[in-house]
C-alpha positions as CSV (number, residue, x, y, z in Angstrom):
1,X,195.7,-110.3,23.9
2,X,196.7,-108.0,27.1
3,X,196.3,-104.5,26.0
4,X,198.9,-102.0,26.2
5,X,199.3,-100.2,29.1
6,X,200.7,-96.4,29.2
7,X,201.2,-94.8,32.2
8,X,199.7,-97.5,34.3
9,X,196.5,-97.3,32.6
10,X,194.6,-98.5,29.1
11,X,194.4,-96.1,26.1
12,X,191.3,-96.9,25.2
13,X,188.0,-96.2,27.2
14,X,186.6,-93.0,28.7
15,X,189.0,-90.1,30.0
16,X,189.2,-90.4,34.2
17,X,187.0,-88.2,36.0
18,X,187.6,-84.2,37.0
19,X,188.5,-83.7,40.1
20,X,185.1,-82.8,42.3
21,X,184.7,-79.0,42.5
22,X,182.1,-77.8,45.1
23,X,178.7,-76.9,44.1
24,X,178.8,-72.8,44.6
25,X,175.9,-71.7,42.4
26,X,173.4,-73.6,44.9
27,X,170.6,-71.6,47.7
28,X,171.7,-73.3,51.2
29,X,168.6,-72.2,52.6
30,X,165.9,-73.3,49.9
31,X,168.1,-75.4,47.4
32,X,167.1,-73.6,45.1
33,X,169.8,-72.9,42.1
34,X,171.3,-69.1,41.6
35,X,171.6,-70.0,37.4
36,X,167.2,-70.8,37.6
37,X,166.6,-67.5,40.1
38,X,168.5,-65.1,38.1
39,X,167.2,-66.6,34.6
40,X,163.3,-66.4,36.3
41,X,164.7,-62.5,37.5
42,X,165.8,-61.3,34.1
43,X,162.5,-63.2,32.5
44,X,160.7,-60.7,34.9
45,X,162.5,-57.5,33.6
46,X,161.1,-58.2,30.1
47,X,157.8,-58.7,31.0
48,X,157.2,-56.0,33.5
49,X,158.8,-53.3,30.2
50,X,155.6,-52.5,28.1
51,X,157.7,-51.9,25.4
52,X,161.3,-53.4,25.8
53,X,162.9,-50.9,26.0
54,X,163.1,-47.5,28.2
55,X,160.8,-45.4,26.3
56,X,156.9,-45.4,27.8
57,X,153.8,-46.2,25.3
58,X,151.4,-43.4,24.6
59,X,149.2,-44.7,27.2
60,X,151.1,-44.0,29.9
61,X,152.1,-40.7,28.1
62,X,148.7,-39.8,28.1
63,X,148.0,-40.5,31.4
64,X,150.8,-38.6,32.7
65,X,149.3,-35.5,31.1
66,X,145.8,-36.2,32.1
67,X,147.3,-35.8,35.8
68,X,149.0,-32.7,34.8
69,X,146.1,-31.2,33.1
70,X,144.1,-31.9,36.2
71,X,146.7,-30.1,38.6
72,X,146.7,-26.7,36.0
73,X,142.6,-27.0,36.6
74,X,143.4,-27.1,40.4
75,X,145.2,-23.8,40.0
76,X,141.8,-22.5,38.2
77,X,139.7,-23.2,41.0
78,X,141.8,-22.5,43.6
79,X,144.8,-19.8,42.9
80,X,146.6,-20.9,45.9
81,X,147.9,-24.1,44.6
82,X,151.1,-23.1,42.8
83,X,150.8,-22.5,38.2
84,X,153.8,-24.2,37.3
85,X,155.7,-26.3,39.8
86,X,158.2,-28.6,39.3
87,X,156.7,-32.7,39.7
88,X,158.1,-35.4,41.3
89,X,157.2,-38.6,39.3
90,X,158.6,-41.9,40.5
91,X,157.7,-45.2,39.8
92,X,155.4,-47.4,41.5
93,X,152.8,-46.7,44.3
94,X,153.2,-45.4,47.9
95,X,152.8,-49.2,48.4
96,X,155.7,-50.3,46.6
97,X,157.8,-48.5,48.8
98,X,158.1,-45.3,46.8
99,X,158.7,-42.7,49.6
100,X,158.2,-43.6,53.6
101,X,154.9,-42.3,55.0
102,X,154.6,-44.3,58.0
103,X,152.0,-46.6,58.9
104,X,148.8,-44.3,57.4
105,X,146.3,-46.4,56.1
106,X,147.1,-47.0,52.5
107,X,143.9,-48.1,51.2
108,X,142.7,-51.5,49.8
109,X,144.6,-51.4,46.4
110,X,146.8,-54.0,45.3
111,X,148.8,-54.3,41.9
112,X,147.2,-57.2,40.1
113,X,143.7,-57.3,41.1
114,X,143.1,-53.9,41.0
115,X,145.8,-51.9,38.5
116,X,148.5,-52.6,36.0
117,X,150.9,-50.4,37.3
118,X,151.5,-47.5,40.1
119,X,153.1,-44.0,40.1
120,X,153.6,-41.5,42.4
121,X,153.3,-37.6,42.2
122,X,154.7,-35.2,44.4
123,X,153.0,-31.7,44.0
124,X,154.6,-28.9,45.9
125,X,152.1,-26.8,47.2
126,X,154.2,-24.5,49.3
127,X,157.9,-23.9,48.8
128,X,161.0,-22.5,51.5
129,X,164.5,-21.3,50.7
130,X,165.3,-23.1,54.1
131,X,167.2,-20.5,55.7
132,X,164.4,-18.7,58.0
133,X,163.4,-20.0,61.4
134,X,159.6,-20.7,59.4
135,X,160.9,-24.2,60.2
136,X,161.5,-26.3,62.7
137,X,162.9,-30.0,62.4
138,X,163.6,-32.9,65.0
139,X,165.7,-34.9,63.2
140,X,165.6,-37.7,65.6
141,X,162.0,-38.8,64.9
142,X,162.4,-37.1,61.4
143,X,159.1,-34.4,62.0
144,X,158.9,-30.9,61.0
145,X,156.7,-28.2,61.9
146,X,156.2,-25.5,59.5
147,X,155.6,-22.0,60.8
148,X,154.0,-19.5,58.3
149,X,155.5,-16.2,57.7
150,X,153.6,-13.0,58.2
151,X,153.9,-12.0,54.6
152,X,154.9,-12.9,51.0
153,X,155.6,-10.2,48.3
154,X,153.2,-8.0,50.0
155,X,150.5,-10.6,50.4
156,X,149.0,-12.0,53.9
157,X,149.8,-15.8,53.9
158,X,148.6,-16.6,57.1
159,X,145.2,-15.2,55.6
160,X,145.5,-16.8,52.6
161,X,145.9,-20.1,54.4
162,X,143.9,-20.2,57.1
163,X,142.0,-22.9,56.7
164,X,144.8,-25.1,56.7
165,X,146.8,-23.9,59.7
166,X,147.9,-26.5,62.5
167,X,148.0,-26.6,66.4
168,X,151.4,-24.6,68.1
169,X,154.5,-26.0,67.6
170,X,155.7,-28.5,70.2
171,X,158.3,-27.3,72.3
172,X,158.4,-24.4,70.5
173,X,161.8,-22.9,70.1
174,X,163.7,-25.8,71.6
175,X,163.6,-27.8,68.7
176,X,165.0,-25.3,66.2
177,X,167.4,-26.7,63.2
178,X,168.6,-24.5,60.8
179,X,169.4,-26.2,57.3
180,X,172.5,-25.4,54.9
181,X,172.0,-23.7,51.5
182,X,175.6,-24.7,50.5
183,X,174.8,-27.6,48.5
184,X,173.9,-31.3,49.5
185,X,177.5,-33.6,50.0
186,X,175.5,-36.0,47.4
187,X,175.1,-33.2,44.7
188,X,172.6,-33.8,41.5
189,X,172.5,-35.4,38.5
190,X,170.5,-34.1,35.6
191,X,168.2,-33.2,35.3
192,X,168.4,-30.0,36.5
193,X,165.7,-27.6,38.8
194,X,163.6,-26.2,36.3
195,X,160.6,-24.6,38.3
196,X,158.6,-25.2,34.8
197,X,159.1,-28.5,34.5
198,X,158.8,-32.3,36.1
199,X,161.2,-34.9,36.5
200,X,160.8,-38.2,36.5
201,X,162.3,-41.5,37.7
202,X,165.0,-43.8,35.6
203,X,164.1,-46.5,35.9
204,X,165.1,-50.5,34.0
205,X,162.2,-50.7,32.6
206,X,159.5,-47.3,32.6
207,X,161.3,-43.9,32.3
208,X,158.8,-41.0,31.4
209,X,161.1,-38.5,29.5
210,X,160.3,-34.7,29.8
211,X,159.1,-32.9,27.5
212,X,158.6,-28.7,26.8
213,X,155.2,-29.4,25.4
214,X,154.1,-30.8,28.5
215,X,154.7,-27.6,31.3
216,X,151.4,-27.0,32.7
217,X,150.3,-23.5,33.3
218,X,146.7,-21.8,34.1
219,X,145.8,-21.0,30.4
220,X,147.5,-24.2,29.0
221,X,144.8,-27.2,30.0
222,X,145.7,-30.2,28.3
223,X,142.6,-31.6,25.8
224,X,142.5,-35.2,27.4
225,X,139.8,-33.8,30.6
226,X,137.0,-36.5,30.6
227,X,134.3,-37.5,32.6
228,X,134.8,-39.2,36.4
229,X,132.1,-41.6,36.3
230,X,133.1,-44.4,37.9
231,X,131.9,-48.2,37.8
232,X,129.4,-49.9,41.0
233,X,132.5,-51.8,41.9
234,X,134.5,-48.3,42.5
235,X,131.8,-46.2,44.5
236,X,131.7,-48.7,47.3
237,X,135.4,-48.5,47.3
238,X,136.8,-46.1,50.1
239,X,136.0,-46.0,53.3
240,X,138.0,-42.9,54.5
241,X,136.5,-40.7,52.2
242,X,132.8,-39.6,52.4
243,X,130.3,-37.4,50.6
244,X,131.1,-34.7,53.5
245,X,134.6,-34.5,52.6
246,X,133.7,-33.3,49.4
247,X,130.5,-31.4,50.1
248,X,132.1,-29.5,53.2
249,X,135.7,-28.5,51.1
250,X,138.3,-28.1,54.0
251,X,138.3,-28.0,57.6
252,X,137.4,-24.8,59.8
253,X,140.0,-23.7,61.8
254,X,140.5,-23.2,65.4
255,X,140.8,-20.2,67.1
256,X,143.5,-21.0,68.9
257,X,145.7,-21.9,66.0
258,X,145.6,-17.6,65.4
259,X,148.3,-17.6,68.4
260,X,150.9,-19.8,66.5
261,X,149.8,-20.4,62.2
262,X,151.1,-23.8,61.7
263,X,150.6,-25.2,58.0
264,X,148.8,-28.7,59.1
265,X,149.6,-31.7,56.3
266,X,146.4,-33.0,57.7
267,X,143.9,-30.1,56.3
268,X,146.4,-29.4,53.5
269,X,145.7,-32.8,52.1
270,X,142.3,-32.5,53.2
271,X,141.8,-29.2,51.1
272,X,144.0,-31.0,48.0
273,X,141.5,-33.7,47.4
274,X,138.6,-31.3,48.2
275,X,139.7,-29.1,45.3
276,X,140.7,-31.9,43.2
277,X,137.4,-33.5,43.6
278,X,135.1,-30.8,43.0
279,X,137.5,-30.1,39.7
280,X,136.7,-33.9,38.2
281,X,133.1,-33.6,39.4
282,X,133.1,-31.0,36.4
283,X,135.3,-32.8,33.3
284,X,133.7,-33.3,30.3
285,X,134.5,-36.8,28.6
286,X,136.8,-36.4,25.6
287,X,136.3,-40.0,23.3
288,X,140.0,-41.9,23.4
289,X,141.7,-39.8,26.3
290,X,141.9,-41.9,29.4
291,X,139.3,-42.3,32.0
292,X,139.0,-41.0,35.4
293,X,137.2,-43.7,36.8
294,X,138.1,-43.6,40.9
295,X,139.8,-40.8,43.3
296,X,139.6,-41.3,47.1
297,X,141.7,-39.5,49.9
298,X,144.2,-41.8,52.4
299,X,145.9,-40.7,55.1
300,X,147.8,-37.3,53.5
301,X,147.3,-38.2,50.2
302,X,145.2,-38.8,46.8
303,X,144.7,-41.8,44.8
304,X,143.4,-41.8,41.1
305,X,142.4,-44.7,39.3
306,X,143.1,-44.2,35.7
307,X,141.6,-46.4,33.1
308,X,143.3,-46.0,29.6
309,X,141.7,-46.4,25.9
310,X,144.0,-48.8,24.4
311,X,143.9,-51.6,23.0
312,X,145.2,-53.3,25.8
313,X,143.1,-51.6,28.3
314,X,145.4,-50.8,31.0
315,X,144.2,-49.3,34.9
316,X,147.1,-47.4,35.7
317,X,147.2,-45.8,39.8
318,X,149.1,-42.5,40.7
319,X,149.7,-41.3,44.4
320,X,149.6,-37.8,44.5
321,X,151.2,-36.4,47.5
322,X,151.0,-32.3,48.0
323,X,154.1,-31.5,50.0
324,X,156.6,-28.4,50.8
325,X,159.7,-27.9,48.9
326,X,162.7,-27.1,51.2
327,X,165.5,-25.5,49.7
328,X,169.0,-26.1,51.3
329,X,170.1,-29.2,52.8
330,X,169.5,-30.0,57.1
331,X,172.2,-30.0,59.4
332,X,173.2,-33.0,60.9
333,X,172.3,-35.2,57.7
334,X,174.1,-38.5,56.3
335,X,176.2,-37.9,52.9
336,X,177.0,-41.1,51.2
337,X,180.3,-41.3,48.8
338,X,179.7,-45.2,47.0
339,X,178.0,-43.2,44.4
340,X,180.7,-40.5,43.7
341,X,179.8,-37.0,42.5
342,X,175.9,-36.8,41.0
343,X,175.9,-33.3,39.6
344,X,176.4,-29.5,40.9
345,X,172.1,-29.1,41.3
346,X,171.5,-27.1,44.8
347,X,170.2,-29.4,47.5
348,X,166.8,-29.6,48.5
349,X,164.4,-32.0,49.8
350,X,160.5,-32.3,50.9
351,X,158.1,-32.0,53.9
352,X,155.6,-34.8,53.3
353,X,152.5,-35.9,55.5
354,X,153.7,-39.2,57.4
355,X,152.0,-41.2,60.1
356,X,151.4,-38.1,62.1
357,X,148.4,-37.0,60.3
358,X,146.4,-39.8,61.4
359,X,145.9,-38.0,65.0
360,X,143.5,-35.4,64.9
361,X,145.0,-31.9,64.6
362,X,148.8,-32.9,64.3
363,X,150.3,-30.6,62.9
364,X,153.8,-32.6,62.0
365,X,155.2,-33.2,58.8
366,X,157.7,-35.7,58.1
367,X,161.2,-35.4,55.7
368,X,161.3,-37.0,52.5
369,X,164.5,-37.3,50.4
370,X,163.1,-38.6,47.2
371,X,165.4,-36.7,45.2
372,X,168.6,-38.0,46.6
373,X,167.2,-41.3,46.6
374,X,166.0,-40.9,42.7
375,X,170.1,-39.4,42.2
376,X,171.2,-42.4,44.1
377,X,169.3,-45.1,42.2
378,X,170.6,-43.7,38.9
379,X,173.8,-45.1,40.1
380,X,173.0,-48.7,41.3
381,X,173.9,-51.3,39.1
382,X,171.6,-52.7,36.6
383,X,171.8,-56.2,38.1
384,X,170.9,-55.0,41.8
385,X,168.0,-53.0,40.5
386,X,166.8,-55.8,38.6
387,X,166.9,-58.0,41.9
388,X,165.2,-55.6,43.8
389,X,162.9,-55.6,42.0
390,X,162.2,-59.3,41.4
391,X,162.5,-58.8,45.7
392,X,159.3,-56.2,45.2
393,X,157.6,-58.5,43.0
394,X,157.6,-61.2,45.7
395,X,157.0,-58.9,48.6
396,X,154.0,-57.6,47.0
397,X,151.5,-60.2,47.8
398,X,152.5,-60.4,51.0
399,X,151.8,-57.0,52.0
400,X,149.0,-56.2,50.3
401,X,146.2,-54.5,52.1
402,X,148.3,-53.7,55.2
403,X,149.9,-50.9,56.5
404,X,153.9,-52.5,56.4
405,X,156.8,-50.6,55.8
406,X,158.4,-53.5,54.2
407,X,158.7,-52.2,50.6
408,X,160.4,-48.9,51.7
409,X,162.8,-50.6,53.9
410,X,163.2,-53.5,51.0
411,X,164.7,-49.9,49.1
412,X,166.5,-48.6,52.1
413,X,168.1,-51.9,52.3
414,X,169.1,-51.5,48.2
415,X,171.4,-48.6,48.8
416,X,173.1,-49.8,52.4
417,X,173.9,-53.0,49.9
418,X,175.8,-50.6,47.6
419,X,178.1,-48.9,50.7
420,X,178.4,-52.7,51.5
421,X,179.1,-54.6,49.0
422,X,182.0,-54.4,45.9
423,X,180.7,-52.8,42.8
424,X,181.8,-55.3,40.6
425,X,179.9,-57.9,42.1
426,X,176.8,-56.2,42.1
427,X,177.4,-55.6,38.7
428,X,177.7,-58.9,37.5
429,X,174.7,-59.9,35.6
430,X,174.6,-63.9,37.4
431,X,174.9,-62.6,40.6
432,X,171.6,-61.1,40.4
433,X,169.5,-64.2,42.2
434,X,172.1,-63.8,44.9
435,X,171.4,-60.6,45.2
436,X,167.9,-61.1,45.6
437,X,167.8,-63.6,48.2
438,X,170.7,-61.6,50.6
439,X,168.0,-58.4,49.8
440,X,164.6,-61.1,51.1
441,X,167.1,-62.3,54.0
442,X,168.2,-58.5,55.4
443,X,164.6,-57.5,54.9
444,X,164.1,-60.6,57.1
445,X,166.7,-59.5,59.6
446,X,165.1,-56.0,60.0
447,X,161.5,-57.7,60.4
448,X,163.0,-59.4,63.5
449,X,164.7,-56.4,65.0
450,X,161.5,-54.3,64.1
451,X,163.7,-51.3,63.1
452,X,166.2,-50.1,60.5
453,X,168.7,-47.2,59.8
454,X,167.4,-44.2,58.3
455,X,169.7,-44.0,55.1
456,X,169.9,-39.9,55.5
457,X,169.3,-39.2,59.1
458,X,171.9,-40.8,61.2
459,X,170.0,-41.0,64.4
460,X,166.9,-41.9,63.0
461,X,165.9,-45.5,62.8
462,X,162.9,-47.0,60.6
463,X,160.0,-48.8,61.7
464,X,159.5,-52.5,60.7
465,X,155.5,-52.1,61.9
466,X,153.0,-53.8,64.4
467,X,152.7,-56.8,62.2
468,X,156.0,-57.5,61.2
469,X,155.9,-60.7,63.0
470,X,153.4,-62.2,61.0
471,X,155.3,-60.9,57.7
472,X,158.3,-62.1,59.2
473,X,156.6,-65.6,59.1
474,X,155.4,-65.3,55.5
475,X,158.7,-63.9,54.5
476,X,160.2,-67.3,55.7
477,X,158.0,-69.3,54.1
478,X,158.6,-67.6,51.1
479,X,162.3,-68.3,51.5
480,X,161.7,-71.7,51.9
481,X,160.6,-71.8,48.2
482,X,161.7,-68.2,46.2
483,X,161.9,-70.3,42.5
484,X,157.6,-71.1,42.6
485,X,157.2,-67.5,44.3
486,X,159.4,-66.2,41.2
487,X,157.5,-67.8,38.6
488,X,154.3,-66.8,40.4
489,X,155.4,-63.2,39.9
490,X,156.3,-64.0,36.3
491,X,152.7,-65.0,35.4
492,X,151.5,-61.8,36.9
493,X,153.6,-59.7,35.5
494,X,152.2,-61.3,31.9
495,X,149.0,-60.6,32.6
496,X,149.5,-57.0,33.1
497,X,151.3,-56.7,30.0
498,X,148.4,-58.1,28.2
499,X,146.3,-55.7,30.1
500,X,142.9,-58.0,30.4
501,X,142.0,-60.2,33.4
502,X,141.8,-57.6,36.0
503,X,139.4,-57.3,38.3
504,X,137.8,-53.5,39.4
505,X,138.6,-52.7,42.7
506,X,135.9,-53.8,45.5
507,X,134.6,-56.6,42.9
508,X,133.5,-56.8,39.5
509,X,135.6,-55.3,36.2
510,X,136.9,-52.2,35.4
């Protein structure tokens, strides 16, 4: 029998296809799919939180006040470094791409083989209300000199510092700026200045919230002071740093720097990690308070090793970076309005040692804005932050051991996305694999030009590196593929959790 026929076609039998709709959720450049990336992405969020959820464990609480109690025993030894200063504390390592210090030597450390995770300290070890002529910016190439005054409160700085003073002052006046104390056109978000206190960075996943019980001062040395012996493996680490470092303290200085007192990052570092080494040389170990088990000198700064009680044994790193606290904000600087109003906090931002301090007797420091980046960052959305991070994660390997910029540009690249891009699509939860793949191929972009805009300084333009060609090669091989690069990052990121597996750094375990 025929069958019935409606509409020129049988009743029975399956519906006729949907029309063809094209494939959008597909990587031209790898294949890969956006659905897998951002699923592998949000996978690596919950596995690099220790805790799921924003509040730290008490290891890293612990470790946090070690550090601190170590800085109020620097201030016993040695009254010039200041009681109670307010601390920078961000998240992740110089080598992350936490603040931009050039192309120093950054040391052989590498997250994974040789810590579980990486912060980094700033310590203000001189502070400037930024309306004197002490100093003296070239915002073009982003250096500052820092001229000493006479006296402070009745008291002979120039005397006092002495054996950290720098060469004269290239130029000298010609390359006068004076900064603005009228507020910074990106204002503050809480927290606010609190000279007694620290702040730290909020971060997805590790936020170390302040605390009253934790402001160090000279007669308030926390109990968790132990011993800095250090494993085979860790001795042999360092090759910048020698017994004479330590047994000499700081360097002499010249006659000649009498004529014009600079305040040199180079011999200020040097001096920070002398005093800081002699001071762990002398802890007592304390049974179930972290472990002190490496400290060696880079460049202008200080790296500690600390190795936690647990259980899971965790090796946690902190950078610690003495710097100048400028008050005030410098002429001539960017303000950025994608983030709308942050606060009514007073500008300020820092002198840190860059590059510069690699040449013997410069006397340059560099500008840091770490706390209008740490402001900005409050405001990206969750989703961007989370691909930046999965960006980090597969940049890491990459750059390890080297001296590249790449992570600090990958994070100058994160907040020229927001001025870019809509809000609401970087704050869409499934766009956060495309996000991560436009952040790889920018970062790519810059690699190839070898420079990128300073975020702040409008004339200022960041250095991609000397081997930015052959990262430029890696990075496009690691495009070719970012899904087994993702889950490679995954795996990592598990085995830090657990806290186990890790080799010391140099060889052997921690």
């Amino acid at each position: 029998m025929a069958s019935t026929v409606w509409a020129s076609a049988p009743w029975w039998g399956p519906p006729p296809p949907a029309p063809a709709r094209p494939l959008t959720d597909i990587d031209f450049c790898s294949g890969a799919q956006l659905q897998e990336l951002t699923q592998l992405i949000q996978e690596l969020g919950v596995q690099e939180s220790w805790n799921n959820g924003p509040k730290p464990g008490a290891d890293l609480l612990r470790a946090r006040d070690f550090v601190f109690s170590l800085l109020g025993l620097v201030h016993r030894r040695d009254p010039r470094f200041p009681p109670q200063v307010e601390l920078l504390l961000l998240r992740g390592g110089i080598r992350e791409g936490s603040l931009d210090l050039g192309h120093a030597p950054l040391g052989p450390y590498a997250r994974g083989p040789h810590y579980d995770a990486g912060f980094t300290l700033l310590v203000p070890v001189f502070s400037l209300d930024g309306t004197g002529q002490e100093l003296q910016m070239d915002l073009e190439s982003s250096s500052a000199w820092l001229r000493l005054p006479e006296l402070v409160c009745g008291t002979s700085v120039r005397e006092a510092w002495h054996d950290c003073l720098g060469p004269p002052v290239p130029g000298g006046q010609d390359s006068v700026h004076q900064t603005e104390d009228k507020g910074s056109p990106t204002d503050w978000q809480s927290p606010l200045y609190q000279p007694q206190g620290y702040l730290t960075e909020p971060e997805a996943h590790v936020s170390l919230g302040d605390s009253p019980s934790d402001v160090l001062g000279p007669e308030s040395p926390q109990p968790d002071v132990t011993d800095t012996g250090s494993p085979a493996p860790l001795k042999n680490l360092n090759s910048d740093v020698t017994k004479a470092a330590v047994q000499s303290g700081v360097p002499k200085p010249l006659e000649a720097q009498e004529a014009w007192p600079t305040l040199c990052p180079t011999q200020v570092a040097a001096w920070f990690f002398a005093t800081l080494a002699a001071v762990a040389e002398s802890l007592i170990p304390v049974p179930g308070a972290p472990r002190l088990v490496h400290a060696a000198r880079h460049a202008g700064f200080t790296t500690v090793l600390l190795a936690t009680p647990g259980p899971p044994r965790r090796l946690l790193l902190f950078d610690l970076i003495p710097v100048v606290s400028v008050a005030g904000w410098p002429s001539g600087a960017r303000s950025h309005s994608w983030a709308g109003p942050l606060g009514c906090e007073s500008a300020s931002f820092y002198l840190v040692p860059g590059g510069g301090t690699e040449r013997r007797g410069a006397s340059e420091w560099q500008l840091c804005f770490a706390r209008q980046e740490l402001a900005l960052k409050a405001r990206v959305p969750a989703p961007l932050l989370q691909a930046h991070a999965a960006a980090q994660a597969l940049l890491r390997p990459l750059v390890a051991g080297t001296r590249a910029a790449a992570p600090y540009l990958l994070r100058t690249l994160l907040y020229w996305a927001c001025e870019r891009l809509p809000a609401l699509y970087l704050a869409r939860p499934e766009n956060a694999g495309a996000c991560c793949l436009g952040l790889l191929d920018e970062l790519g972009r810059a690699l190839e030009a070898g420079k990128l805009p300073h975020y702040f300084l409008s004339r200022r333009q960041l250095s991609a590196g000397d081997g930015s060609p052959a990262l430029l090669g890696a990075l496009v091989q690691l495009r070719g593929d970012p899904v087994q690069a993702l889950r490679a990052a995954v795996e990592e990121a598990k085995v830090a959790r657990k806290g186990g597996g890790l080799a010391g750094v140099g060889g052997g375990a921690h």
